[in-house]
N, C-alpha and C positions, 0 to 999 in steps of 0.2 A: 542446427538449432538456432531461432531468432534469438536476441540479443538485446534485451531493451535498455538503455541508458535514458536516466533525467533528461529527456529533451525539452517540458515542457517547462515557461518563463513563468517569473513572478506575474507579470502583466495578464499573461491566459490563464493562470488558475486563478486570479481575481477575477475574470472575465468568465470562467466557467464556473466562479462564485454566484457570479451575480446571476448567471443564469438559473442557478438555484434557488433567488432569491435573497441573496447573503449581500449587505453592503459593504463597501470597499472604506470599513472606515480605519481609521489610525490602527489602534490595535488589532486587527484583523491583515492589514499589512503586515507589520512587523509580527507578527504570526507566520504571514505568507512568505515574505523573506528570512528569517530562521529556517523554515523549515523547508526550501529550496537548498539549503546549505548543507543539508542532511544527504551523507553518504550512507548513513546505516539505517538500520530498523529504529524509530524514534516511538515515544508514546507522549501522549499531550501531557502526560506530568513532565517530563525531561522537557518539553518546550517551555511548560509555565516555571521552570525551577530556571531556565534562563531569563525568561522575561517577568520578572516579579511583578511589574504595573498593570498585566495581563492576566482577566480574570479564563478558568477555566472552559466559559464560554465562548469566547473566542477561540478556543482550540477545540469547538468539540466532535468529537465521531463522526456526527452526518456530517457535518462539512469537509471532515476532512478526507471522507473514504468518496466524495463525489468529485471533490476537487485535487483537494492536494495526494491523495493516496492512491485515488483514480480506480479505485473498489467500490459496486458496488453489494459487495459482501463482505462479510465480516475481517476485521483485522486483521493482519499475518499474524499466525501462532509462530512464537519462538521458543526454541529446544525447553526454555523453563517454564511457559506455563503461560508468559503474560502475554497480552496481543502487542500488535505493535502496527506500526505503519510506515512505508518506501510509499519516497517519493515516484513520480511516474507520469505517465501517461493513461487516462482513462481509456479501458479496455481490457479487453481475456489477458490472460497472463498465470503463470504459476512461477512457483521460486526453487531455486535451489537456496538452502541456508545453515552455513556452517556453526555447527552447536557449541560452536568455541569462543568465536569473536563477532558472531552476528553479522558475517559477510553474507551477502545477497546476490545472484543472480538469478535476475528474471525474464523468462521464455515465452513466448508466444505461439510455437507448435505445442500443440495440444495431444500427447499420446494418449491419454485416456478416453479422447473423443468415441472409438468406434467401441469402447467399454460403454460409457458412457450410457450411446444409443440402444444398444444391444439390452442393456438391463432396460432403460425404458419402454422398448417393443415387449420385449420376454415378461416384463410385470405392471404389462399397461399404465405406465406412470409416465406421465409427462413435467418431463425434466425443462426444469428452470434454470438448472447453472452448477457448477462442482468449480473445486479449489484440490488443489495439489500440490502440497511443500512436500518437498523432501531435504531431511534432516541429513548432515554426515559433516567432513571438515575437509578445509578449503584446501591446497596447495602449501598455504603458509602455517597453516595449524599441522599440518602434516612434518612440516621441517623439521 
């Protein structure tokens, strides 16, 4: 199983901002840098409760599932309900995430791929894309 770790810098998700259309300004930095510092599942509220002079625009959804969260589909769901957002690299991906401490790892072999196709031939649907978390507990919630 692939293995993705935070590779990408502050400098290329400002840079895959901009390619967005998103300017590289002050609060939007310090957005960008906070949330490269992000080991766990984060939500724009947890970022603007650190940065009080930052309005929730500057953290919002589309930017951050195209840039900094590297989705683009919806949030990662966590064990309770709320979405959430890992940092990353733009691209497929699904997670493993522990329902205890909101530990992440994220895969890039895709087992549900030839499910996937199979229901789209069988129900003439042509598939745009699927997400696959699986929920359980890590190593250390197990202790």
């Amino acid at each position: 199983m692939d293995v993705l770790q935070p590779q990408i810098t502050s400098n290329e998700a400002l840079t895959i901002l901009a390619n967005h259309g998103y300017r590289a300004t002050n609060p939007r930095r310090d957005v960008v840098e906070l949330v490269m510092q992000q080991t766990r599942p984060f939500t724009a509220e947890q970022i603007v409760a650190q940065l009080p002079t930052t309005s929730r625009a500057s953290t919002g959804p589309r930017g951050q599932r195209s840039a900094i969260g590297g989705r683009p589909d919806p949030p990662l769901p966590q064990s309770n309900g709320h979405p959430a957002y890992v940092v990353g690299e733009p691209g497929h991906r699904h997670h493993l995430i522990c329902s205890n401490c909101g530990y992440v790892v994220a895969f890039t072999s895709c087992p549900v791929e030839p499910v996937v196709a199979e229901l789209g031939q069988s129900h003439d649907f042509a598939i745009q894309g699927h997400n696959l978390e699986i929920f359980g507990l890590c190593q250390n919630c197990r202790s």
